[in-house]
N, C-alpha and C positions, 0 to 999 in steps of 0.2 A: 504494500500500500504506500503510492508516496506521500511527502512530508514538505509540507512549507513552512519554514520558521520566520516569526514575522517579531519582532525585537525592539518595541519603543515608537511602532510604525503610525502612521494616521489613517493608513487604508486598511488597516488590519482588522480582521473579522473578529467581533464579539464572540468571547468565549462561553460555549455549551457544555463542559464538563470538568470535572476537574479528576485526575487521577494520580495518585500518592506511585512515586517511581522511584528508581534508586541509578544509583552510580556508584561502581568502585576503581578504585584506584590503586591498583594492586602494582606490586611493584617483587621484581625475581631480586636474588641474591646479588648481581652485578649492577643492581639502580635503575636498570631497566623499566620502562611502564607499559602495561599491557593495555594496545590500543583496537579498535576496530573501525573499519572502513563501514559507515550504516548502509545497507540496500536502499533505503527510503528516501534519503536525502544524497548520497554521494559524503558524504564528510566526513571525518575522522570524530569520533569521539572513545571515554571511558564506554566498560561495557555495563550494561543495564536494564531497567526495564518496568515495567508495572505491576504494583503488589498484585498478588492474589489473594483471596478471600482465605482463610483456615490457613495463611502462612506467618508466621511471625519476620520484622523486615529483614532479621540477618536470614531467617532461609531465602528469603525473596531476594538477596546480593546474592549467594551461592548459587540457585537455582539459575538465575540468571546469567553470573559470568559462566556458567559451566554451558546451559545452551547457547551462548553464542560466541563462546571460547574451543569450548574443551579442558581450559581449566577448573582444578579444582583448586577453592580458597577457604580462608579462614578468617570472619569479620574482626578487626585487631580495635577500631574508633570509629567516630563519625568526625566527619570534619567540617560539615555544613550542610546547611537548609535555605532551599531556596525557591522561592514563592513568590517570582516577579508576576505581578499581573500584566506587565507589558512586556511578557514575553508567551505569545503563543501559538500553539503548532496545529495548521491547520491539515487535516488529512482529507484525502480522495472519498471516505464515506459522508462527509460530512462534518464528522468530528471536527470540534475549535478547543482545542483544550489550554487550559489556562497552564503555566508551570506550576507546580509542585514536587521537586524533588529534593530526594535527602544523598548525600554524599557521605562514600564510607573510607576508607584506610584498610586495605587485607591483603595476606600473605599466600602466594602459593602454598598447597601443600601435595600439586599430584595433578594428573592428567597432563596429556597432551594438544598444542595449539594443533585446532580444526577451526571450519568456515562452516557457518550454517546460512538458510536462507534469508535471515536478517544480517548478516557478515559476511559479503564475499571476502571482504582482508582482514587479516587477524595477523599483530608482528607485536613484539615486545622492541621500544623504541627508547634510546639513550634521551636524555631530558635536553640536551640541546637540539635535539635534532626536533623537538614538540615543534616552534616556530615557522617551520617550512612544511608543515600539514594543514592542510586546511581543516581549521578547528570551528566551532561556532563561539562568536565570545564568550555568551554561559557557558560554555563548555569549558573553556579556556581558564575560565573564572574559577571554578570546581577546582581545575588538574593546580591553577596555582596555588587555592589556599590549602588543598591535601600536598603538595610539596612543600611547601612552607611550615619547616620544623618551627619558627621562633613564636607561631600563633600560639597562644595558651589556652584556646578551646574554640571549637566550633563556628562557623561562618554563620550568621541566625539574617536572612531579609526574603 
């Protein structure tokens, strides 16, 4: 399904739903971060997704980097909440959904990188090299403040 992100815009469609999603930002033994190329939009982001009903949120980060990884992780923090109303993504069914997502910190612990239908690319990417992916700012925003050791708790807006 594709995915239009519309960011602070004035032509941007009134949001119909809101859904509680996640992000992690997992990071291998070498500093590496585990990134995905999305189907929807073409763009590089953390990998993630939307709660399900009867999952608590750290199964809903595993479940999720695991289908569109292949890895398996372990939730270690949260590192931010982010709840722009001028940022929202409108989909091919109709959906306009407002943001809502929370941002985690987690560790490999097992599997191996695959591509699923929502990730045709999946690579673990050295942190300088983030800047020449095309990222979405939120996005961007997230990957900074989970790299960002010197914060003393969680990104809240």
């Amino acid at each position: 399904m594709a995915r239009i992100d519309y960011f602070h815009e004035p032509d941007a469609p009134a949001a119909n739903s809101v859904v509680p999603a996640v992000v992690a930002l997992v990071q291998n033994p070498a500093g590496q971060v585990l990134m995905i190329r999305r189907s929807d939009n073409g763009r590089w982001a953390l990998p993630g997704g939307g709660h399900d009903l009867g999952e608590s949120i750290s199964e809903t980060v595993v479940r999720e980097v695991r289908e569109e990884t292949g890895v398996e992780v372990e939730v270690v923090g949260l590192t931010g909440i982010y709840t722009d109303p001028g940022h929202v993504m409108r989909y091919d069914d109709g959906e306009v959904r407002q943001q809502f997502s929370l941002c985690f910190r987690a560790h490999p612990t097992g599997g191996e990188l695959r591509t699923s239908a929502e990730t045709p690319l999946v690579r673990w990417v050295d942190p300088p090299e983030l800047p020449e992916l095309d990222i979405h700012p939120t996005m961007r925003l997230r990957i900074d403040h989970a790299l960002d050791r010197t914060r003393t708790g969680p990104y809240i807006g």
